[in-house]
N, C-alpha and C positions, 0 to 999 in steps of 0.2 A: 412546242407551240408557244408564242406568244401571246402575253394576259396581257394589255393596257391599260394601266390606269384612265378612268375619266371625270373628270370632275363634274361633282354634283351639285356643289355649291362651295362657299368659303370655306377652307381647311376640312375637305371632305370630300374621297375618291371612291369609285368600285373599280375592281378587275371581275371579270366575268368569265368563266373558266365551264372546261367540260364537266361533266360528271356523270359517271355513266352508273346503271344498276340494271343488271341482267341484260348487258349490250345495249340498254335503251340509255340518250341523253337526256337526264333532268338538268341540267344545268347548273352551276353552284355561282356562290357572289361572294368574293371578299368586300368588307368596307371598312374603308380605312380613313380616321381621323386624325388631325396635326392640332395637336393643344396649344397652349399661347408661349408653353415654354419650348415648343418645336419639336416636344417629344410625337413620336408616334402612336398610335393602339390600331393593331389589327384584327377585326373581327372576322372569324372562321376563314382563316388563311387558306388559301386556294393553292395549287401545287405550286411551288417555284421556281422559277427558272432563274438564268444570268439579266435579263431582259428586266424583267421585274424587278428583281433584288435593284439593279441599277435607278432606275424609276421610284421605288420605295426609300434608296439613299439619297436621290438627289431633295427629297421631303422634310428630310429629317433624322432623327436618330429611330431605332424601331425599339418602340419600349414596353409595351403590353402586347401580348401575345394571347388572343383569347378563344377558349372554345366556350361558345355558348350554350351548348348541351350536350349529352352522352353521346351523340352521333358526327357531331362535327369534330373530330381532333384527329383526321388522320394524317393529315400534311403538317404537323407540328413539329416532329423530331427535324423536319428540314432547316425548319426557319430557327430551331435552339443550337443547331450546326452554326446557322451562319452568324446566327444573333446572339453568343451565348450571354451576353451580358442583358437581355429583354428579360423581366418578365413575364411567367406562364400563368394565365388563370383562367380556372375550370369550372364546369358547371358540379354543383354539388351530388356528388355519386363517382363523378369519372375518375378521380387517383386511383380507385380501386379498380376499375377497368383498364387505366393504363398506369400501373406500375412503375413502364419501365420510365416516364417523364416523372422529373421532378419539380412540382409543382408549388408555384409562390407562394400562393392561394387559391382557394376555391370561394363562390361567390355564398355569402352568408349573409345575416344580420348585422353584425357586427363590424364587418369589415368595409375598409373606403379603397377604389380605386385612383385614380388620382387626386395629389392634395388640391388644388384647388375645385375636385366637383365641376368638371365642366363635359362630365359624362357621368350620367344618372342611368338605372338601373332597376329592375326588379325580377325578383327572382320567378316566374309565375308557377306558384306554388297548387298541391294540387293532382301533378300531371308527374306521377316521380319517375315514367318509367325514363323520359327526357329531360325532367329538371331543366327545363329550356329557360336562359336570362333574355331578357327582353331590354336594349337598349336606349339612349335618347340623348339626343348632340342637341342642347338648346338651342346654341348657335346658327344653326342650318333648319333647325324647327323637322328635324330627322325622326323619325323612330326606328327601329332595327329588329325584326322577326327571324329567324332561322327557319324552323320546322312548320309554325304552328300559323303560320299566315303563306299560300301562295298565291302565285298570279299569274298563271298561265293563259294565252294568248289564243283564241280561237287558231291563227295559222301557227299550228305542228305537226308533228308526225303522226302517224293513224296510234302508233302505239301510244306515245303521249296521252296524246285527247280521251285513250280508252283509261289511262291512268287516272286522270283528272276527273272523267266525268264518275269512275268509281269511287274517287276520292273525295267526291261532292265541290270539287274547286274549276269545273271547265267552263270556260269563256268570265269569270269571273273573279278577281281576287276575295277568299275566302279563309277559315278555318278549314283545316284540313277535316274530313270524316274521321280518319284515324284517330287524331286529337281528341276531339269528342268522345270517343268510345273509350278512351284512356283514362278519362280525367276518375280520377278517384277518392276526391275532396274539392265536392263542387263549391261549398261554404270558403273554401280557400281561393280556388280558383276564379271565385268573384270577387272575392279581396285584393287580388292582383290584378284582375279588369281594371277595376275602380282606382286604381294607382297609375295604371296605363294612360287610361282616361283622362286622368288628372293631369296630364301633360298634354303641354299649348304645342301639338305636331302639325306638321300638313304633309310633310312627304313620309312616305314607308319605302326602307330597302330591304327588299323583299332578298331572301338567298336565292329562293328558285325560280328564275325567272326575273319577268318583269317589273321594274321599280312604280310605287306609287308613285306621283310627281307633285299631284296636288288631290286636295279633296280625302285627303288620306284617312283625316280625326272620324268622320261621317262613314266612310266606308269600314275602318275598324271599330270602330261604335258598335254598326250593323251587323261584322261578321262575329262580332264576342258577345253579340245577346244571347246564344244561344248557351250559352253557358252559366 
């Protein structure tokens, strides 16, 4: 199957890919940013094919390879095949879920993704069972949710919609219910709001589903008060 890159704005792409669980499609999103040095960073890299790889070389070099939480890292060993000189970083917990990747870094306090900072980060702390990083391309006025923001679209499949509206997320972009019932250090998990927040966003790229476009700061505002 073919992924496409599409541009979302200056030096900022998604591929939109299947993703199935328990034969139902939730959909998955890579997004992919090109820094000023023309290196790459791929966020929750989606399976790859020849197609893509081609599309992702003609961008650039691919130089961060990132899973943003315990759950995204299953198409990774493809992309350290093709890419072995990129690399890998995880969200805080996963090396020990997968082993068998050897990992640059995992996202902490202490550590910088790339030197000049032109992709910002927080860890949103809190929620350990996902350890989900939450990013932000000033550039494009971008933010980046995995797990913990979707945006499912009233027209889907019946299984879908029964998904979402259990999930608390149907005809609406929202926090997940799941999320909510996870968090386990709310005192934290508002610390990381308010870091969110603090970033001048308008678009969200959502993994599952539909990307914010505009209006995005107001509507993540809304859906992280409850937290």
């Amino acid at each position: 199957m073919k992924y496409h890159l599409k541009p979302l704005d200056k030096n900022i792409w998604t591929a939109q890919s299947v993703q199935k669980l328990l034969g139902v499609d939730f959909g998955g999103r890579m997004t992919v940013i090109r820094l000023s040095s023309g290196d790459l960073f791929l966020h929750s890299p989606v399976k790859l094919n020849d197609d893509l790889s081609l599309e992702l070389e003609a961008l650039g070099e691919v130089k961060y390879l990132v899973a943003p939480n315990k759950f995204h890292h299953l198409h990774l060993t493809d992309y350290i095949s093709r890419y072995p000189s990129a690399q890998v970083w995880g969200a805080p917990g996963l090396s020990e879920k997968r082993s068998d990747i050897n990992f640059t870094a995992e996202f902490g306090e202490d550590v910088s993704l790339d030197p000049d900072d032109e992709i910002k980060w927080v860890l949103f702390d809190g929620v350990p069972l996902f350890n989900e990083v939450v990013f932000y391309h000033p550039q494009s006025r971008t933010v980046i949710f995995t797990d913990f923001i979707f945006n499912y679209s009233t027209n889907e499949s019946l299984w879908v919609k029964l998904y979402a509206w259990i999930d608390g997320v149907y005809g609406r972009p929202d926090l997940s219910r799941l999320i909510k019932y996870m968090v386990r250090d709310r005192e934290k998990a508002r610390e990381s709001v308010q870091k969110i927040l603090s970033w001048d966003f308008d678009r969200v790229s959502c993994t599952h589903r539909d990307i914010i476009n505009s209006g995005g700061k107001e509507i993540i505002t809304k859906a992280l008060s409850v937290i």
